[in-house]
C-alpha positions in Angstrom: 110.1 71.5 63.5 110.3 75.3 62.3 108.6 74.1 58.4 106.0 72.5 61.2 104.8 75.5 63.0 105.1 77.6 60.1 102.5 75.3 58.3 100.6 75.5 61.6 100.7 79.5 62.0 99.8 80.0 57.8 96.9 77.9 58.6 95.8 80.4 61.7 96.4 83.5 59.2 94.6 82.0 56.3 91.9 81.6 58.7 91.7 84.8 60.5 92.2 86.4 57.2 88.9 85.0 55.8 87.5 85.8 59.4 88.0 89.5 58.7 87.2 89.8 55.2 83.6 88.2 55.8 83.5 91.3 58.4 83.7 94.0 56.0 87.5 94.5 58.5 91.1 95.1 57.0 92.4 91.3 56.5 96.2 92.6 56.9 98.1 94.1 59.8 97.2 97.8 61.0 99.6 100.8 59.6 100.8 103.0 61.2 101.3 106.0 58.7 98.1 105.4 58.3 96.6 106.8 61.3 99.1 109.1 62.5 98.0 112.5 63.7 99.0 115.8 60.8 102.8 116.5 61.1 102.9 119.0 63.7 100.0 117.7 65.9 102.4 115.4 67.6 105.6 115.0 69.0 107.7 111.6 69.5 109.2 110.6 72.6 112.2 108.3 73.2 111.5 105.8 75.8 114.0 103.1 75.8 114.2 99.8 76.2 110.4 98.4 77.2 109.0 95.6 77.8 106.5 95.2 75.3 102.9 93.4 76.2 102.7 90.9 72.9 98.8 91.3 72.8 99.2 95.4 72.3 101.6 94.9 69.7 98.5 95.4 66.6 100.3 96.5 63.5 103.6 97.8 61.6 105.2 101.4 61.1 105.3 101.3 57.1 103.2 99.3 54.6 106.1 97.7 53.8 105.2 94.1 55.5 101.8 94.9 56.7 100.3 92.2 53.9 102.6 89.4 54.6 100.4 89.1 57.9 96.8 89.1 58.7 95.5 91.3 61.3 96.6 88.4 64.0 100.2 88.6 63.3 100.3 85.3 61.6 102.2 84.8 58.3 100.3 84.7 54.7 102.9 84.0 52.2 103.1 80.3 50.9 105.4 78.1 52.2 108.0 77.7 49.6 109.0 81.5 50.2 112.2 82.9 51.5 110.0 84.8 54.2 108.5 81.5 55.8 112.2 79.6 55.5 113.4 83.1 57.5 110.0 82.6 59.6 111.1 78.7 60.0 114.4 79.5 60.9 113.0 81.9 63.9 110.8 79.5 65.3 113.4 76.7 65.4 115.6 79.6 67.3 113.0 80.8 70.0 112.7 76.4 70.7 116.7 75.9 70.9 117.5 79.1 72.7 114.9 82.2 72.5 114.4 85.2 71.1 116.5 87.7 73.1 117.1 90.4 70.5 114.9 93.4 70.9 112.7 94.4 68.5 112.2 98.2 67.2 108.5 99.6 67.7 106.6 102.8 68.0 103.7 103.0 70.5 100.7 105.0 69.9 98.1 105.9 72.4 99.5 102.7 74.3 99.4 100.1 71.0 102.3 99.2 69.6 103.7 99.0 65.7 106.6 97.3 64.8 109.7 99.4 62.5 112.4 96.4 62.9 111.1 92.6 64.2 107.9 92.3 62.7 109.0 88.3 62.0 110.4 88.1 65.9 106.7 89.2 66.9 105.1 86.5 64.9 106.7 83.8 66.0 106.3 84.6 69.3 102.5 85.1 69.1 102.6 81.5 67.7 104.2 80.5 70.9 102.0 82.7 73.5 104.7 84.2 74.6 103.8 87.5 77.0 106.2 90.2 76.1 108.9 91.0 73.6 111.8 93.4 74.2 112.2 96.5 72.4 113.2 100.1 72.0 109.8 101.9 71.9 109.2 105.8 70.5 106.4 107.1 71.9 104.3 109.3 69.3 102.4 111.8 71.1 99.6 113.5 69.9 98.2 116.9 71.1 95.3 116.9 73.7 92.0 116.9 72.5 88.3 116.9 73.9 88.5 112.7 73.1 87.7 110.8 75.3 90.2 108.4 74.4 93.0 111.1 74.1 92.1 112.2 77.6 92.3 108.5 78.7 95.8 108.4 77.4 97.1 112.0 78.8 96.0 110.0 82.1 97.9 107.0 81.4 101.0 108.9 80.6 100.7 110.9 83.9 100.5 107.3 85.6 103.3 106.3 83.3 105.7 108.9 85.1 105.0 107.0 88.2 104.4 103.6 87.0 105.8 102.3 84.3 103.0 99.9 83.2 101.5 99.3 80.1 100.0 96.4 79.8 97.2 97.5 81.9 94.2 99.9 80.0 90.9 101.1 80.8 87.7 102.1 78.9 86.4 105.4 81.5 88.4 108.3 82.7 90.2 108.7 85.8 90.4 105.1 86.7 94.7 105.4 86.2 93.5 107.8 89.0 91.5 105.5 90.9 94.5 102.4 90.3 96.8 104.5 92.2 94.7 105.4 94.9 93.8 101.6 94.5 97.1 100.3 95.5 97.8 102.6 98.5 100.0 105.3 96.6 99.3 109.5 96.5 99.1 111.4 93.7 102.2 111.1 91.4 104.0 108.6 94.0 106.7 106.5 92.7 106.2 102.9 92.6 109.4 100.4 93.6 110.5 97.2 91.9 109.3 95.0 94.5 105.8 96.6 93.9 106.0 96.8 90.2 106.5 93.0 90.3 104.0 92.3 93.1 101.4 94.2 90.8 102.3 92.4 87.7 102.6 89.0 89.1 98.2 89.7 90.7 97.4 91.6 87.2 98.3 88.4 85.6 97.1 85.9 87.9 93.5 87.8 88.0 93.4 88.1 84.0 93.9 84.6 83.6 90.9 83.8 85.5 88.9 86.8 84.1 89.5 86.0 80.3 88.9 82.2 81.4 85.4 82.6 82.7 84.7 84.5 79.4 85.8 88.2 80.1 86.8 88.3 76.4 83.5 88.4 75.6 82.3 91.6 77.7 82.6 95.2 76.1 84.8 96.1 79.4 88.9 96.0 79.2 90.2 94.0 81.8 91.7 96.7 83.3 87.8 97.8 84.2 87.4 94.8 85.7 90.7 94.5 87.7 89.8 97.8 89.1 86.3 96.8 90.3 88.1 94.3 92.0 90.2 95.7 94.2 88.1 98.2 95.0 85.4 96.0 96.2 87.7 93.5 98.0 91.1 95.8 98.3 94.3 95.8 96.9 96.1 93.9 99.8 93.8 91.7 100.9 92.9 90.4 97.1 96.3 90.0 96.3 97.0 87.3 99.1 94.0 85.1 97.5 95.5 82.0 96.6 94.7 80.4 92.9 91.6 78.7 94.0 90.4 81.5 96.5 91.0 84.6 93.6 88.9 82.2 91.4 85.9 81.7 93.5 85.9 85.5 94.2 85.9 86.3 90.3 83.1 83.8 89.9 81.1 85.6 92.6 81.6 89.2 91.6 80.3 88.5 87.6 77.5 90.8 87.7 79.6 93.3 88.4 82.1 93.0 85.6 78.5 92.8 83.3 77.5 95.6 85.0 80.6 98.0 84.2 79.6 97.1 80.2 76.4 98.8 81.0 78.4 102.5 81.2 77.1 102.9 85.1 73.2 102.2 83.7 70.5 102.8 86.7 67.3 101.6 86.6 65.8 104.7 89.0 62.8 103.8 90.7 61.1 107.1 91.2 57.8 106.2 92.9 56.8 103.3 95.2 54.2 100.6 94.5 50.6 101.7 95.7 49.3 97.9 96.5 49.1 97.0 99.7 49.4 93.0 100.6 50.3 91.4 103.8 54.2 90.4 105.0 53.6 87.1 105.6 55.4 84.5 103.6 56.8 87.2 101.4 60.4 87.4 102.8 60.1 84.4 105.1 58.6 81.2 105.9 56.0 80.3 107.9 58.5 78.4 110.5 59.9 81.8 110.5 58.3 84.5 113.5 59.4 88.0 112.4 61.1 89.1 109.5 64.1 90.6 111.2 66.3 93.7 109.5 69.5 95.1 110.3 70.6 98.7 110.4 74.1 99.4 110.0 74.8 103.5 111.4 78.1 105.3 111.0 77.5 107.1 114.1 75.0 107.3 116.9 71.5 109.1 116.8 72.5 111.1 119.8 75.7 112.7 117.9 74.7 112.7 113.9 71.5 114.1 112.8 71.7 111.7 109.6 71.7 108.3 112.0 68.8 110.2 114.5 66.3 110.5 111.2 67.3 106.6 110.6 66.7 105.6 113.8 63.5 107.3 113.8 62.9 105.3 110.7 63.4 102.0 112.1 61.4 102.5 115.6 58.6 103.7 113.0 59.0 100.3 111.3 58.5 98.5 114.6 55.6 100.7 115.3 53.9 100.0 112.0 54.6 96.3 112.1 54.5 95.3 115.5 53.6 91.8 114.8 55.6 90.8 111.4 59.1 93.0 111.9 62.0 93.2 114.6 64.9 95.2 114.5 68.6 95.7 115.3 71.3 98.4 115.0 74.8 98.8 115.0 76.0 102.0 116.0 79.5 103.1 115.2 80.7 101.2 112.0 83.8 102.3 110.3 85.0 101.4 107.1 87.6 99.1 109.2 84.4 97.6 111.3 81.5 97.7 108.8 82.5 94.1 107.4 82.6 92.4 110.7 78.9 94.2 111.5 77.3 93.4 108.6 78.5 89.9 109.0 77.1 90.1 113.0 73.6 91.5 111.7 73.5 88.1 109.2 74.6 85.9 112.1 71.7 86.8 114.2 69.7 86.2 111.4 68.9 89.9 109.4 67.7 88.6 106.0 67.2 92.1 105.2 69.9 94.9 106.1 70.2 98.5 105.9 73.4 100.1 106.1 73.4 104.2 105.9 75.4 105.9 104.7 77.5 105.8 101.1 80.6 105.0 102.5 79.6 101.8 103.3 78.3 100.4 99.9 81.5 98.9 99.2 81.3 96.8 102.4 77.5 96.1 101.3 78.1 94.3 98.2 80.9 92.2 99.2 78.1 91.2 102.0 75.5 90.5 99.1 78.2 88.3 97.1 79.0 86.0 100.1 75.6 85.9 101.0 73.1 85.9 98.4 69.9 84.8 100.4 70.3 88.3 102.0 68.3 91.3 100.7 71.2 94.3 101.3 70.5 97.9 101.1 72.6 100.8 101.2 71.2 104.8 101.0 73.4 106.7 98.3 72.4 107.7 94.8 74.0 106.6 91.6 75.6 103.5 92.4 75.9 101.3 90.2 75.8 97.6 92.0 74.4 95.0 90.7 74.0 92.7 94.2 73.0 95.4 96.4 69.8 97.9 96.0 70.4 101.7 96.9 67.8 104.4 98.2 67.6 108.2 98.9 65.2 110.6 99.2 64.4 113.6 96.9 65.4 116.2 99.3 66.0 118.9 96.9 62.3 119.2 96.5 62.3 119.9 99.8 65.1 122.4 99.5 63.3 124.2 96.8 60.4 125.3 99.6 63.0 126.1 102.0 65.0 128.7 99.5 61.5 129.9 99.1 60.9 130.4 102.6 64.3 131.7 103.1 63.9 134.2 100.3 61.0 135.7 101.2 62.6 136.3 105.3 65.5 137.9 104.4 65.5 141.2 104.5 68.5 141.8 103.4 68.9 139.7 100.2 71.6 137.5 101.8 71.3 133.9 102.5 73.5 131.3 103.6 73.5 128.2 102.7 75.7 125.7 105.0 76.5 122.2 103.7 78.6 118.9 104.1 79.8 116.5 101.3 80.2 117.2 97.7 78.6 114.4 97.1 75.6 112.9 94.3 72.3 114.9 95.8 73.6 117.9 97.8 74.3 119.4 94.6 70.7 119.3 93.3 70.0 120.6 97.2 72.1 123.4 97.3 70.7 124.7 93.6 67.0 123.5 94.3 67.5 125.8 97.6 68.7 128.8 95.3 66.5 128.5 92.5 63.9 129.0 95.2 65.0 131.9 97.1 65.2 133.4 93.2 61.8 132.5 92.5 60.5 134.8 95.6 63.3 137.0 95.4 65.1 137.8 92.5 67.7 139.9 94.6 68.9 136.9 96.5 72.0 135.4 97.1 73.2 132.5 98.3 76.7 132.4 99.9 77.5 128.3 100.1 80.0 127.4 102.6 81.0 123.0 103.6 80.8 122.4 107.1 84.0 119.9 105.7 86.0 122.3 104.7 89.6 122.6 106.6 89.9 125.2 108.5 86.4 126.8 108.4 85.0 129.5 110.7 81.3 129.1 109.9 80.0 131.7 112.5 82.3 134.1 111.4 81.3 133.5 108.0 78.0 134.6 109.2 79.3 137.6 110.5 80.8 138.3 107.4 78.5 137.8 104.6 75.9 139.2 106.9 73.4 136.8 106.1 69.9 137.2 107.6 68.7 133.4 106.6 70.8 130.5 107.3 70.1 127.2 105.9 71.9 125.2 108.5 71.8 121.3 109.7 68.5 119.6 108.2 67.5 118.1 112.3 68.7 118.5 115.8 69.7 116.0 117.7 69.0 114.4 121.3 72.3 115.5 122.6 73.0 118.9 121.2 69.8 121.2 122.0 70.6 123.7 119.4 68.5 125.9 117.9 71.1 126.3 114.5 68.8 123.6 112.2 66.7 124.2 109.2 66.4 127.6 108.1 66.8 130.0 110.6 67.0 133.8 110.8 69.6 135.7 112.8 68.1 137.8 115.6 71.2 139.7 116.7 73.5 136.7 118.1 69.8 134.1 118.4 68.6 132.0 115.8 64.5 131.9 115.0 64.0 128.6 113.6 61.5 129.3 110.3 61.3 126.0 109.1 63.1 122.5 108.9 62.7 119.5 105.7 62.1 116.2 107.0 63.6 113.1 105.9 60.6 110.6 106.7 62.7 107.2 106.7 60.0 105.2 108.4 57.5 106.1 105.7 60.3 105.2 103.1 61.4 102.0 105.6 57.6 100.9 105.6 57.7 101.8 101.3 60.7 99.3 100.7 59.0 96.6 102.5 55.8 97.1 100.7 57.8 96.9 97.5 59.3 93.8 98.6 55.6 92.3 99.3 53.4 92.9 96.3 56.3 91.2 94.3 58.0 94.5 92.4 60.9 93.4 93.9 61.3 90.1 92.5 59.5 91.7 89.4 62.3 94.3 89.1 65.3 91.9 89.6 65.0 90.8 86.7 67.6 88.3 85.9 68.1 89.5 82.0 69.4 93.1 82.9 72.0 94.2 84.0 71.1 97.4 85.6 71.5 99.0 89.0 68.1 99.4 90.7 68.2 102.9 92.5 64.7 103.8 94.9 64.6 107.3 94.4 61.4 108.9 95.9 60.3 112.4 96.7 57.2 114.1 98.0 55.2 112.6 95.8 55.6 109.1 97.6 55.1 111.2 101.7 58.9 110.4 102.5 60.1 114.3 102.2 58.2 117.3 104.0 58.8 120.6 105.2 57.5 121.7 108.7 57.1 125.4 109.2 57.4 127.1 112.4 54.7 129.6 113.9 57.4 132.6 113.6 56.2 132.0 109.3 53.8 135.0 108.0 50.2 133.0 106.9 51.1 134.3 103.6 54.1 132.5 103.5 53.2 129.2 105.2 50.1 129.1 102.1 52.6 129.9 99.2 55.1 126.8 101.2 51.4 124.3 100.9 50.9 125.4 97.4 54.2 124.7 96.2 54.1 121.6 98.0 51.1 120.6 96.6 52.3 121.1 92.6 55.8 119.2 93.7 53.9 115.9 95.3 51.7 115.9 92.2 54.4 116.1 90.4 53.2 119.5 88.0 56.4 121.2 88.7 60.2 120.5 88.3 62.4 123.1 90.5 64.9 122.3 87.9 62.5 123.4 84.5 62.3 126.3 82.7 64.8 128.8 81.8 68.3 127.9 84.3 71.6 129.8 84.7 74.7 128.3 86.2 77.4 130.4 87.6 79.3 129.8 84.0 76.4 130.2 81.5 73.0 128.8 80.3 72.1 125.0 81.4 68.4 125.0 79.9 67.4 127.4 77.2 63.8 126.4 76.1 61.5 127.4 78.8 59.2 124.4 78.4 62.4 122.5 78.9 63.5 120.8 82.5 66.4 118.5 84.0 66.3 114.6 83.8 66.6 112.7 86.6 69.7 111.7 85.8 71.1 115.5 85.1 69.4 116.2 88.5 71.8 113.7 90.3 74.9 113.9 88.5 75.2 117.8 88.5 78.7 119.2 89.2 77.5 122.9 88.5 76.2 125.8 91.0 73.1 128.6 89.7 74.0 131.8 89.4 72.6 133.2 92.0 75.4 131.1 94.8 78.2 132.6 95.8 80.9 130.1 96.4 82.6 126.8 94.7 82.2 122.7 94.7 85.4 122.6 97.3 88.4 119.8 95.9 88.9 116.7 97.7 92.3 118.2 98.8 89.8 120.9 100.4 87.8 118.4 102.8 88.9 117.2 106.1 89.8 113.5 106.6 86.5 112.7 107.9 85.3 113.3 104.4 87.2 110.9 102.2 85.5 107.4 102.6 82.4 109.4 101.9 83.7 111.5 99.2 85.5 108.6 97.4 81.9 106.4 97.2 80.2 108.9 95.9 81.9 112.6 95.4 81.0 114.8 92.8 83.7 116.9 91.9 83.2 120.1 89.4 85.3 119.6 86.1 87.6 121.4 84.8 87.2 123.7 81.4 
């Protein structure tokens, strides 16, 4: 039987070897004195007896038997040789009574090289066995600016608390992410029993992964494991039976496709100008009203956010009288939103808006089980393939505040108060300073997070002395405060200057528009695999500013001109020359920001006083919010 399989196994290596010659790869097993760092750019590290995943185990420690193999482990040498009667005499073993003696390996940024065994590991990569025993030495090599280094500093940090290492993943932090994943803190030790639980889903979920095809997608499937239980959750994933887990990793493809795509967003930065009628464009004619959902975290008498959406959907009504009707649910939490969403699509929404990033999670699960629904969710930069996302450009808006705010204070000082560290307030907070610089080169901006534990804002105030305040974009129904938009500080009274204006119904009205003329179906295009993202700005009437009478005439013309240049889109607040707190961002002066730099920045202008605060930093109320879509300042 052993002469058997090793004719069997010669004829997979002969076959794999001619495989990789024709690819212009190394035929023969990977060395590893080949690739090892300089002497003295690494250190090795004793880790014991391991459990060894057979697929990571790539190559040998010397030359020695590298060529007896090809690059798949399987044997080369002719049959009458005293390697394949040795190789024989090993398979007939692992039949009769296994393989139990351990091998001896090195592992290298988490693949493994055999010193001792190399015949052991062939034979049972015949058989498809899973693991192999053996006493590993780590080799570690000094940190670097590689991304793949960094990946593996992570995984070693994980290590300490995990001991898993069949798992691997292509984009930093996601050992992070895993832990957070799986319900554990920062460093937390993992028992047995969960060790085993984890190992026992892992493998369950990669055997349905690689048998759907996930072989074939540039992801590892650690990416897509962690997609996974993000979307559906840890627990509640891991209790899917065989048939259940299968049906759910058939549903979320477009996801895994869409993790190959390195988070790739189509951003839509300007609406369609046609104009065509509703009818039979979402419905059919049996159909009376095309009927949306609006899914808010809070109320519009208590959150300023949900008031401007709920403005937004009366306006729909109002424009639409005959063709839309509407429904909200007030409230949702990140324990409710499922069951909501779920209502809205049992009372027949076919389109749904929910509100707030937090919820985007909960959104495309929705879109997966329910495919003849349009879904909706306002954050930037996600990257979801079954859902849609939109926000508004309200750093344009920003800019003319800062202006405004710059050219009231008399004192040089503004303050700038905000909420989340998340994608867009970034680009608000420097848009805002940028354009108090612009009037006045003196200014400052002093940032401080309404989020932050343990904040005094008013005495903040006091303390920085601040004459402009950028405070709260709106008020709202139940709270008739006069501490919105900018305001200056008479004594202990605020004058309201001016307030930006998130015009939802116009961008409400916008989306449906889209949706008639046909760019919606025209941009879902089934070929691509990117994220569609509605971003618009003033240029598209969904941002404004509104100035107050207490404005000099001066001032209100200089806020219409600047307006005017940013809805034709002439000028960038983020072109020309630009200084972050840490050095030069832009050097050329014809040069400006991409979209994409815009929304992703993690840095503060030189002209703000004060830091992106850590997620430690935030209270609790921030972390479903800061988890979706934080941005978080990096380090060095």
């Amino acid at each position: 039987m052993g002469r058997e399989d090793y004719s069997k196994a010669f004829r997979l290596g002969k076959k794999d070897y001619q495989a990789r010659m024709l690819r212009g790869e190394k035929p023969t097993l990977e060395v590893l004195d080949d690739i090892m760092p300089d002497k003295g750019s690494y250190y090795e590290m004793p880790l014991g007896l391991v459990q060894i995943p057979i697929d990571q185990i790539v190559g040998t420690k010397t030359i020695g038997r590298s060529t007896s193999f090809s690059g798949n482990f399987m044997p080369i040498l002719q049959e009458d040789t005293e390697f394949a009667s040795k190789w024989s005499n090993l398979s007939t073993s692992h039949v009769d009574e296994g393989i139990r003696d351990p091998i001896k390996a090195y592992e290298y940024m988490n693949k493994f090289y055999v010193l001792e065994g190399n015949k052991r590991v062939s034979v049972m990569k015949y058989f498809g066995v899973v693991s192999i025993p053996g006493n590993v030495t780590r080799i570690v090599p000094r940190r670097s600016d590689d991304r793949e280094n960094r990946i593996y500093y992570e995984f070693m940090d994980f290590y300490q608390a995990a001991p898993i290492n069949y798992i691997w993943f292509s984009q930093e932090g996601s050992f992070r992410k895993l832990q957070e994943a799986v319900g554990k803190q920062p460093g937390e030790v993992w028992t047995d029993d969960e060790l085993h639980t984890f190992s026992a889903f892992y493998s369950r979920f990669c055997a349905e992964y690689k048998a759907k095809g996930g072989n074939k997608l540039r992801i590892t499937p650690g990416d897509a494991f962690l997609a996974f239980i993000t979307l559906y959750g840890y627990g509640t994933a891991e209790e899917k039976t065989t048939n259940e887990l299968k049906a759910l990793v058939t549903k979320t493809w477009e996801e895994f496709k869409l993790l190959q795509e390195d988070q790739d967003i189509d951003l839509k930065m300007n609406p369609s100008q046609e104009k065509k009628p509703l009818r039979n464009i979402l419905l059919p004619l049996s159909s009376p009203k095309i009927k949306i959902g609006f899914i808010y975290e809070k109320t519009p008498g208590t959150s300023a956010w949900t008031y401007a959406h709920e403005l937004g959907r009366l306006y729909l009504e109002q424009t639409f009288p005959d063709e839309v009707q509407t429904v909200c649910f007030e409230n949702a939490t990140l324990d409710t939103v499922d069951a909501q969403i779920q209502d809205a699509i049992d009372i027949g929404c076919n389109l749904i808006f929910t509100t707030t990033p937090a919820f985007v999670q909960a959104s495309v699960k929705a879109a997966i089980a329910n495919k003849e629904v349009r879904i909706l969710n306002c954050s930037l930069n996600t990257s979801h393939r079954y859902i849609r996302t939109y926000y508004s450009r309200m750093h344009e808006a920003k800019f003319l505040m800062g202006a405004i705010a710059g050219a009231m204070a008399e004192n040089n000082r503004l303050m700038y108060i905000a909420d989340y560290p998340i994608y867009g307030s970034i680009a608000n907070i420097n848009a805002f300073a940028l354009g108090a610089k612009m009037i006045n080169p003196r200014a400052k901006v002093y940032l401080e997070w309404s989020t932050k534990k343990e904040v005094d804002l008013d005495e903040r105030i006091r303390e920085t002395q601040a004459s402009c305040i950028s405070g709260r974009d709106m008020v709202i129904p139940e709270e008739a405060s006069r501490f919105f938009g900018i305001y200056h500080m008479d004594g202990e009274y605020p004058r309201n200057l001016a307030m930006p204006l998130y015009h939802w119904g116009k961008f409400y009205e916008l989306l449906l528009r889209t949706i008639m003329d046909g760019t919606w179906k025209y941009d879902d295009d089934p070929t691509s695999t990117k994220a569609i993202n509605y971003w618009w700005g003033m240029s598209a009437g969904v941002i404004d500013v509104v100035c107050s009478h207490h404005l000099p005439i001066g001032t209100k013309r200089l806020v219409e001109l600047l307006k005017a240049t940013i809805s034709s889109e002439l000028f960038n607040p983020f072109s020309g020359i630009l200084y972050s707190q840490s050095g030069v961002v832009i050097d050329d002066p014809n040069g400006s920001l991409t979209p994409e730099e815009t929304m992703t920045m993690d840095w503060l202008v030189e002209n703000v006083i004060g830091s992106i605060p850590k997620k430690e930093e935030l209270k609790e109320q921030a972390a479903p919010v800061i988890k979706q879509q934080g941005v978080m300042k990096k380090e060095g």
